[in-house]
Phi, psi and omega in degrees: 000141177286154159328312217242016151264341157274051180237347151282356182268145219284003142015278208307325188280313178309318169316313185304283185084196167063154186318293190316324154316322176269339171270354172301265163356287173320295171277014146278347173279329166240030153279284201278357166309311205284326178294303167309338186249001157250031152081026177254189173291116191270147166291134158311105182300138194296132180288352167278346191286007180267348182297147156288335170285311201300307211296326164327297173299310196281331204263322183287316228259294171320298188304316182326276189297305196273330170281354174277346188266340156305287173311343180303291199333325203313315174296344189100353195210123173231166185191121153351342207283335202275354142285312161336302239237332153276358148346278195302287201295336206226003167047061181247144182256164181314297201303351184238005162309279153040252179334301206294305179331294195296353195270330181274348176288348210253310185305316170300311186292343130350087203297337201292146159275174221273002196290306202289328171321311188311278210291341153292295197277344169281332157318296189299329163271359197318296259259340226241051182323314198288342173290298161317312153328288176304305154340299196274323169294319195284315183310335165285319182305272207311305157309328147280016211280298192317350192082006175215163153226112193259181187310323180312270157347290188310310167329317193280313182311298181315317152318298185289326151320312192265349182283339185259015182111315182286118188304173172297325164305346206249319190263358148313300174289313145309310174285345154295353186261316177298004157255350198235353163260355173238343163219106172306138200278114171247189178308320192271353196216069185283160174299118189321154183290113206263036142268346187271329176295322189255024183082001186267139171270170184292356173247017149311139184302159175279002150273346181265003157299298189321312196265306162320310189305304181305317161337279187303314172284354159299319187254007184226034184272127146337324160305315165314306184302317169289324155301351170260347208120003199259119173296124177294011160296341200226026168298333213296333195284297195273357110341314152312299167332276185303326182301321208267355166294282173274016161291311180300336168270012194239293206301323189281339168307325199273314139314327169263349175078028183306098172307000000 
């Protein structure tokens, strides 16, 4: 079953627990309240959500829609387009938009602000940065999905960026791969430093390129990622990722004369 057909099941919040769990809940109690009372069937919950990776799985997926139903706000401007557009970015079938709506219209309605949501899943990720990573890209995919990212937007992020762990420097390096992975470089938007993609200054050595590089491509391979949690409905983002880690390495080998 895809990901986003379990994320109602009464499983996921227990398993989860923590604000995300509890806004999980909530809104499966009232899909079947609503069910129960036009006389349909309830669903069972899937009996694999007892996996500690499913449960995993069910908490990043989560974390998704409500800090992207969070980020709509930053701006002042919320709209249907950011379910569209997490559709879109995430390959969600017709049949499960349903879902992903109601958790992110429930997430909108929802006075608390995104820090306890924040402060779960880097907990729940410490040990996995590269997962949190992947976490802070599709939340950049989504603020641009509309085509801009404005200073506002960048802000929040950068919030939530120092609440899951990463220094500024670290959130420096990600929004250069988010330049280089979401908008193809044009005259007005030239390509990012691709010592700033891999975190690095121009005066690291070629060997401490080399090895950083090998890092990164170690800790964001897409195999890895699924093996931590990352659902594979929500790859698209970390594929772009590893692409624009060796794009940035290919230009600088190619300057530097790296065999």
């Amino acid at each position: 079953m895809a990901i986003w057909g379990k994320l109602l099941g009464t499983a996921a919040g227990l398993a989860m627990g923590g604000p995300l769990g509890a806004l999980l809940g909530a809104v499966a109690g009232h899909v079947y309240d609503q069910w129960r009372a036009e006389g349909r069937i309830l669903p069972k919950a899937p009996p694999d959500l007892i996996d500690p990776l499913d449960t995993r799985r069910v908490a990043f997926a989560t974390a998704v829609i409500v800090l992207g139903a969070k980020l709509a706000k930053a701006d002042g401007v919320v709209s249907r387009d950011e379910v569209r557009a997490f559709k879109e970015l995430f390959d969600v079938d017709d049949a499960d938009v349903g879902s992903v709506a109601r958790i992110f219209d429930e997430a909108k309605r929802s006075p608390e602000g995104f820090e306890p949501y924040a402060r779960q899943v880097a907990a729940l990720f410490a040990e996995d940065p590269a997962v949190l990573e992947a976490l802070l890209d599709d939340l950049f995919a989504l603020a641009a999905a509309d085509g801009a990212l404005n200073q506002a937007e960048v802000a929040w992020l950068a919030r939530l960026a120092a609440i899951l762990g990463f220094t500024q420097r670290d959130f420096a390096a990600i929004l250069a791969r988010y330049g280089a992975t979401l908008r193809p470089p044009t005259p007005r938007a030239p390509e990012p430093d691709p010592y700033a993609v891999l975190g690095l200054n121009r005066s690291a050595s070629d060997a401490e390129i080399r090895a950083t590089w090998r890092r990164l491509v170690r800790e964001h391979h897409p195999d890895r990622l699924i093996a931590q949690g990352v659902p594979e409905e929500m790859l698209k983002q970390a594929n772009a990722r590893l692409a624009a880690i060796n794009a940035a390495y290919d230009r600088i080998a190619k300057e530097r004369g790296l065999g």
